[in-house]
N, C-alpha and C positions, 0 to 999 in steps of 0.2 A: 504494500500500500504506500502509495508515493502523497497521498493528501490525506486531512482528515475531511468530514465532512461535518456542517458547523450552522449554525443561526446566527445570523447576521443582524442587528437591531438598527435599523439605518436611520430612522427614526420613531418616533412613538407612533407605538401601533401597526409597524412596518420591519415583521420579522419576514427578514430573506435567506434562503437555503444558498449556500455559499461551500466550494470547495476549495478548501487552504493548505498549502504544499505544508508537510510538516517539514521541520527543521534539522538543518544536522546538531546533531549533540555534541557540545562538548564536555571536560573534563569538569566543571561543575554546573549541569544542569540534564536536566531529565527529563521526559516526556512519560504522560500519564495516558494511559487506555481507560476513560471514564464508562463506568458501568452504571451511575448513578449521582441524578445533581437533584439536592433537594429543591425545594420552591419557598420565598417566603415573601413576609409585607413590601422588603426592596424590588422583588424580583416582579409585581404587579405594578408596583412606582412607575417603576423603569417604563415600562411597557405601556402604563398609559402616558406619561410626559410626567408626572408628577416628579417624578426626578428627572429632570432632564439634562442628558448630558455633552448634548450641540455635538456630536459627533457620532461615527458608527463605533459596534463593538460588539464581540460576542458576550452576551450577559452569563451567569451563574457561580454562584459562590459556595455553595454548599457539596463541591465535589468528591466523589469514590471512585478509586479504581485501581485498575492495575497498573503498576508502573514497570512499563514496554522499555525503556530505553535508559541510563544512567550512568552518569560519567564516575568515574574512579575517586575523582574532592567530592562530589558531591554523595558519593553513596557512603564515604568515610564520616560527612560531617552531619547527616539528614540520620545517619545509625539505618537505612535501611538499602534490599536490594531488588534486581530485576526480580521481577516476579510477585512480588509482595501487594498486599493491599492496604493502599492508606486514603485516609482521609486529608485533605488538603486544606490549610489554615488559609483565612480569605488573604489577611497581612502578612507582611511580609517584613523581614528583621533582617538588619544591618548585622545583628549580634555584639556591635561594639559603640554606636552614640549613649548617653546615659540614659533616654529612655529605655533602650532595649535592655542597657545592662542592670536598670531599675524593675526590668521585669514588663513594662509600658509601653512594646513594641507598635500599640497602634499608633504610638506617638512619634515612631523611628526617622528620626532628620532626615534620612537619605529615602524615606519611601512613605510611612503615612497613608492617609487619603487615596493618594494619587498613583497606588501602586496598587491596590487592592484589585487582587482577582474577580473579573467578571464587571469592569466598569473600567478598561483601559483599551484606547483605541486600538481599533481591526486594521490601522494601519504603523503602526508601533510594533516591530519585527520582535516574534515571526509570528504576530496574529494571534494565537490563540491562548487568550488568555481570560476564555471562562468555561462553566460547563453545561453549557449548552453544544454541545461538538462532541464527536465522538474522542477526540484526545486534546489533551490540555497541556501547554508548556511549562514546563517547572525552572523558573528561573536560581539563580544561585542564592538567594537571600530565601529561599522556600523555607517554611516551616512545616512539617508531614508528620502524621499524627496514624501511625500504626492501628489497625483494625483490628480485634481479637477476633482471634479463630472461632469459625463457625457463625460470625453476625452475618446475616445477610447483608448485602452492599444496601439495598434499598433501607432498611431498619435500620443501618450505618448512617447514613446522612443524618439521622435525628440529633449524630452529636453537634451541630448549630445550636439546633431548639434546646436541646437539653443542656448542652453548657453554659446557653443564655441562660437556663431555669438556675443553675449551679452559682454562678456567677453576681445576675442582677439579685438575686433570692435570701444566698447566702453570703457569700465572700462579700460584695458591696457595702451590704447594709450591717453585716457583722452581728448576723443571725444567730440566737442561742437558741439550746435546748430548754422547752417551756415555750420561750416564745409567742406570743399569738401574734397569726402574721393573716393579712389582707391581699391577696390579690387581686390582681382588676385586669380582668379580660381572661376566659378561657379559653381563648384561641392554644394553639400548636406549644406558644412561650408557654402561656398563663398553667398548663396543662403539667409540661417542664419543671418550672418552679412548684408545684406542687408537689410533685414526687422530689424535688431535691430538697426541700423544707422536710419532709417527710424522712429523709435518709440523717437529715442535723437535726434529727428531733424535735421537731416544730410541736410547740404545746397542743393550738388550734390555729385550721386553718378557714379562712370564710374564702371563697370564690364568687365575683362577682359576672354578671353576665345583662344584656340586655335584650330581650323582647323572641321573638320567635325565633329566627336564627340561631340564637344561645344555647334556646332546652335543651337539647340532644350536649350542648358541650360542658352544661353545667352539671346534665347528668355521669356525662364521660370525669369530671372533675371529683364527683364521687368514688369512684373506681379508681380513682387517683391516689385517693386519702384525705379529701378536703371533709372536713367536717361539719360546716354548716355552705349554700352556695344561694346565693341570690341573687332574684332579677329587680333589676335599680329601677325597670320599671312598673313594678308593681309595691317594691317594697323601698326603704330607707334603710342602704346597708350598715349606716351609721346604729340605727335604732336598732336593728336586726342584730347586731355583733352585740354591744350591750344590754339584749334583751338575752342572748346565749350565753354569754361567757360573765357579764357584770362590770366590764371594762371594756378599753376601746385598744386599740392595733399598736403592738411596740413598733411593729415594721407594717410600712405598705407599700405593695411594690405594683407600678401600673404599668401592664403590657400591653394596655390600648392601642390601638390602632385607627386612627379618625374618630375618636371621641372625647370630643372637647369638652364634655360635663366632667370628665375622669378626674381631672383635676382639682374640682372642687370637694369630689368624694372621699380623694386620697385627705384630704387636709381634714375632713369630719372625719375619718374615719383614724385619724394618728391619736393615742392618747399624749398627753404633754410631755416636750420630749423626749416624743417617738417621732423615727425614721421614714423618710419618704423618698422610693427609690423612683427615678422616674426614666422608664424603658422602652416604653410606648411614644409612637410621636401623633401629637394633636391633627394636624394637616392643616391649620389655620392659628393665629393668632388670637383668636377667640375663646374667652376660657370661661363660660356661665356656671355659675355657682362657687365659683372660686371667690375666697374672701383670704385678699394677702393680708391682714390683719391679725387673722387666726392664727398665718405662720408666728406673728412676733407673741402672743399671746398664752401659744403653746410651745416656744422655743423649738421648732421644729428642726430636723434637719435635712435638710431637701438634698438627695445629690442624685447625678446624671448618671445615665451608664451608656456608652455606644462600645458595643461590642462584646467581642469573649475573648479570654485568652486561651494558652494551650494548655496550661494546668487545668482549667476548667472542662475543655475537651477531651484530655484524657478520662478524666474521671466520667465524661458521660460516656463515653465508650467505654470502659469499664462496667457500669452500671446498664446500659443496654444489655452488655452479654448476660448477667446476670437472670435476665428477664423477670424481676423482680413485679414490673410496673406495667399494664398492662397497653402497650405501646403495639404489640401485634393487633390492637382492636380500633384501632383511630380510624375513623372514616379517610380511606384514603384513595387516593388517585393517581395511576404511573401512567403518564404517556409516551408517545412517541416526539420528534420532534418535529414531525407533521402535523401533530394535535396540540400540540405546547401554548399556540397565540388563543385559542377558542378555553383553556383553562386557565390562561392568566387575566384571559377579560373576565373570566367569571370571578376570579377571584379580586378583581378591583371591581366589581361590586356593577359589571357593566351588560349583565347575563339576568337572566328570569331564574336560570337552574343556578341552587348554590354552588356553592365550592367547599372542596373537601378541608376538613381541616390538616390533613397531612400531603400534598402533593410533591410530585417527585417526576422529574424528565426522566427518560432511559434512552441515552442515545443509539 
C-alpha cells in the first residue's frame, strides 16, 4: 500500500474522501495502522464550523491501532514496537520545556495547541495527522499509551472519555474518599467521571441530566454507581442533593456541552468552599442563573480543565480491561468512513434521529 486513504474536512460540513501517499519513516517517527478513532463534543464542532479552523485537515483525536512502521529512537524512547497496539495521546511533548518537565505537556512551548493530532493542516507534511484515515503519522515528540491485552480497539478508544472522567473528576479537583460529588451532564464524560469517582471512593454521587434525551443516560448513570441522578428539568438538583444527603456538593464537576444554565447549577449546587470543576464548554457567552456573587459568598473555587494527560490514560486503560464498569453496554455506534458526516450531524444536534452516546469511526 503506497497511500493511506483519509477524510478530508475542507470545510464545515465538507468531509472529502482523499488519498494521501504515506510517508517514509525515519529513525524517530512511526506510522500507525488505525483500527479505531473514537468521536467526541470536538469532533461534531469541527464539522459543523463551531470550531473552525480556516483550513483543511484530517480531523480525529481519539486514535487505536497498530503500529505498521517505527524507527529504531523512536521505538527506544515511545518503550514500544512494530506490531503493538496503542493508543495515541492527542498532544504532543517536547519532553524537555518546563511545562512538559512539570508534567503540563499541553502546555509544551514547542507544540501546545497547535500541534495536537486531528486539527493540523492536510497540507503540513506528510498529511496525516488524524484518525479519520486508515493510518496516522507518528511524529517524534508522540506520546503512545500501550493497550492491555485483550481490550478491544473499539472499547480502547474510551481511554479519552475515561481519562477525562479520571482526571476532571478526581486529580483536578483533589477528590477524596466520602466525598459527595455532582456531576453535570451524562453524556460519554459525565458517564466516565462517575465510575472514576467510584474507583476514589466517592461518598455520593448525584448525576444530573436534562429532559428526554437524558433518561436513557441518566438511567445508564445508575449502572455507573451514581446514586441519586436528576433531571434539572423537572427537578432542582440543588434541593434534590440536600433533600438526599443533608448537605450540598464538596466537588462539582460540569461536563456540559451547550448548556449555559450549567453554570449557575454548579455554583447552587457547591456547598461553601466547595470545588467547581469546569469541563464542559457553554457554546455562548451567556450564563442564566448564574449568580457570580455566590462564588464570593461561598468562597468557591472554580478551576478549568482542557484536556487529559497520560497518567490519567493509563489508568483508564487499565481500568477498561478490568471490565469492572459497564462500558460494553453504552448505546453505541461504529461506522465506516463513508457514514462518519450523517453521525457527526447527528451528533451536533443537526439530525431528527439521536446520537449514540458512544461513537467510534473504523476506518
Amino acid at each position: 500500500m503506497s497511500s493511506a486513504h483519509a477524510l478530508v474536512l475542507e470545510q464545515p460540513r465538507r468531509l472529502v474522501e482523499r488519498d494521501v501517499p504515506l510517508p517514509d519513516i525515519g529513525p524517530d517517527e512511526g506510522l500507525l495502522r488505525i483500527e479505531a478513532c473514537g468521536l467526541c463534543g470536538t469532533d461534531h464542532e469541527e464539522y459543523a464550523g463551531v470550531l473552525s479552523a480556516g483550513f483543511a485537515f484530517i480531523p480525529g483525536h481519539e486514535s487505536v491501532g497498530i503500529i505498521e512502521q517505527i524507527g529504531a529512537s523512536a521505538a527506544q524512547r515511545w518503550g514500544v514496537q512494530a506490531g503493538d497496539r496503542v493508543a495515541v495521546e492527542v498532544f504532543l511533548s517536547c519532553r524537555q520545556c518546563p511545562p512538559c518537565a512539570a508534567g503540563e505537556y499541553r502546555r509544551c512551548t514547542s507544540h501546545g495547541l497547535a500541534d495536537m493530532y486531528g486539527f493540523v493542516p492536510i497540507d503540513r507534511a506528510p498529511g496525516l495527522w488524524g484518525g479519520y484515515a486508515t493510518h496516522q503519522y507518528l511524529a517524534p515528540d508522540t506520546l503512545l499509551l500501550p493497550v492491555p491485552d485483550g481490550l478491544d480497539p473499539v472499547m480502547a478508544t474510551l481511554f479519552n472519555p475515561l481519562g477525562a472522567g479520571i482526571r476532571w473528576a478526581v486529580t483536578v479537583p483533589g477528590s477524596q474518599p466520602g466525598d459527595v460529588v455532582a456531576v453535570l451532564g451524562p453524556g460519554v464524560r459525565g458517564l466516565s467521571a462517575v465510575a472514576a469517582l467510584r474507583e476514589a471512593n466517592a461518598g455520593f454521587v448525584v448525576v444530573t441530566g436534562a429532559g428526554e434525551r437524558d433518561r436513557e443516560r441518566l438511567a445508564l448513570a445508575r449502572e455507573f454507581g451514581a446514586d441519586l441522578v436528576v433531571d434539572v428539568t423537572e427537578q432542582d438538583p440543588a434541593a434534590a442533593l440536600y433533600a438526599a444527603t443533608g448537605r450540598l456538593a464538596d466537588v462539582v464537576v460540569d461536563v456540559t456541552a451547550g448548556a449555559p444554565s450549567a453554570l449557575g447549577d454548579a455554583v447552587r449546587l457547591a456547598r461553601v468552599g466547595g470545588t467547581v470543576v469546569l469541563a464542559g464548554t457553554r457554546g455562548t457567552t451567556e450564563t442564566p442563573g448564574f449568580d457570580p456573587d455566590h462564588v464570593i459568598y461561598k468562597e468557591l473555587r472554580i478551576l478549568g480543565a482542557l484536556g487529559v494527560d497520560a497518567p490519567a490514560y493509563r489508568a483508564a486503560l487499565d481500568l477498561l480491561a478490568t471490565g469492572r464498569y459497564p462500558f460494553d453496554r453504552l448505546p453505541r455506534e461504529v461506522v465506516g468512513l463513508s457514514e462518519l458526516a450523517d453521525l457527526l450531524a447527528r451528533m451536533a444536534g443537526e439530525a431528527s434521529r439521536p446520537a449514540p452516546v458512544h461513537g467510534v469511526v473504523v476506518p
